[in-house]
C-alpha positions in Angstrom: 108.6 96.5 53.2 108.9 92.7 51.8 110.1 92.5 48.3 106.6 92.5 47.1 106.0 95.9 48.3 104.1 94.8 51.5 104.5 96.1 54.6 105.8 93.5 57.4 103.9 93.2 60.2 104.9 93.5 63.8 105.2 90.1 64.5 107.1 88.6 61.2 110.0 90.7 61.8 112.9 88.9 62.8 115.0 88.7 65.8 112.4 90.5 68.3 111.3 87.9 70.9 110.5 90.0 73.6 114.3 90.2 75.2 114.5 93.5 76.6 110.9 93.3 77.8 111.7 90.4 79.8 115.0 92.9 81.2 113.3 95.7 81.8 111.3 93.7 83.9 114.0 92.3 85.8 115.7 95.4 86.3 112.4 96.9 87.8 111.9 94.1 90.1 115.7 94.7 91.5 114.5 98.2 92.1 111.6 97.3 94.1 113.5 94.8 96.3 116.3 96.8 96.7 113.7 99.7 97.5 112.0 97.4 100.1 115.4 96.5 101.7 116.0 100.4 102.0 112.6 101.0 103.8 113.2 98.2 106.4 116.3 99.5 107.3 115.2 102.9 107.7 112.3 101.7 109.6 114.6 99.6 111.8 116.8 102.6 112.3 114.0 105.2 113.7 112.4 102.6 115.9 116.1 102.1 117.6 116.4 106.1 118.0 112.8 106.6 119.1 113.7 103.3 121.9 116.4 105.1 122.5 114.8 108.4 123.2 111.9 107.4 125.5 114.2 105.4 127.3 116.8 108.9 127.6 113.7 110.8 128.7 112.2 108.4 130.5 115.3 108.0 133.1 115.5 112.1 133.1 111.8 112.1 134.4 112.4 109.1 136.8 115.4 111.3 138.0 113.8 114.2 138.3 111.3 112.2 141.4 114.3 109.9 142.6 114.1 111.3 146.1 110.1 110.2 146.4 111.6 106.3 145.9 111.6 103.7 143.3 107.8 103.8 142.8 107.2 107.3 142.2 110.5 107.4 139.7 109.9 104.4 137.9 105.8 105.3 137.4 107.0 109.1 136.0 109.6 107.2 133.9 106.5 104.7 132.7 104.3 107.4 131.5 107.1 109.4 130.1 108.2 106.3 127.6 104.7 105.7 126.8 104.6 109.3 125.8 106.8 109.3 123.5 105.9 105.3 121.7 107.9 103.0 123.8 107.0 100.4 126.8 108.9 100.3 130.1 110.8 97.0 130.4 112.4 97.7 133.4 113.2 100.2 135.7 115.5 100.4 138.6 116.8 103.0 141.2 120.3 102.7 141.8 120.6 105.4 144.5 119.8 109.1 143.2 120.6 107.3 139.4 117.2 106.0 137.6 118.1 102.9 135.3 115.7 102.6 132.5 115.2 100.0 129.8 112.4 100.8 127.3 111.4 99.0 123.7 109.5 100.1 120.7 108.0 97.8 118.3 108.7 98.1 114.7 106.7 96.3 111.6 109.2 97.1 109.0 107.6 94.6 106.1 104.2 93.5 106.5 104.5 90.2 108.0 107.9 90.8 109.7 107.5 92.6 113.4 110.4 93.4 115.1 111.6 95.3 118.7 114.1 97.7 119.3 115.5 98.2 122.7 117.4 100.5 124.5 118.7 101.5 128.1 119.4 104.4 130.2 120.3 105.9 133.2 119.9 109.2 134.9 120.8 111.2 138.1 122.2 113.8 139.7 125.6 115.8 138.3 128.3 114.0 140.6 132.2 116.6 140.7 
């Protein structure tokens, strides 16, 4: 209350400018960016593990049809990857052993596409 036994208003008080608005705001916008950051990594992370996975079970399969030749292997290997979210870059038969590259695109931010890539090879148990 004002000398006069008026309420003050809102507004007339002194010193409030809308500081810790303007903060807050701040701080929540460092939150967000630091949230988005977080979710492109983690996005970038499973694509490189799920590359990595089609391209493991992709040579297994190849492997597993080795002695029918480098068609048969490397078409299993093809539709195994595909199976499970990759693309067959490049496959190769290397004796019994199946060499398999394989990549999974990734859109961790909209507007920002990206490809993880991974290799592997399989064969028989060699002593």
């Amino acid at each position: 209350m004002s000398a006069a036994g008026v309420p003050r208003s809102a507004a007339g008080r002194t010193g409030e400018r809308g500081g810790a608005t303007v903060c807050l705001l701040a701080v929540g916008l460092a939150f967000v960016i630091v949230g988005l950051f977080g979710a492109a990594v983690g996005a970038a992370r499973t694509a490189r593990q799920q590359a990595r996975v089609a391209a493991d079970f992709g040579a297994l399969a190849g492997a597993g049809e080795a002695l029918l030749g480098e068609p048969a292997a490397c078409g299993r290997a093809a539709e195994i990857t595909a199976a499970n979210g990759g693309r067959l870059l490049a496959c190769r038969l290397d004796g019994l052993d199946v060499l398999v590259t394989a990549e999974v695109a990734v859109t961790p931010l909209p507007g920002l596409a990206r490809v993880a890539v991974a290799s592997a090879r399989a064969g028989p148990v060699r002593g």
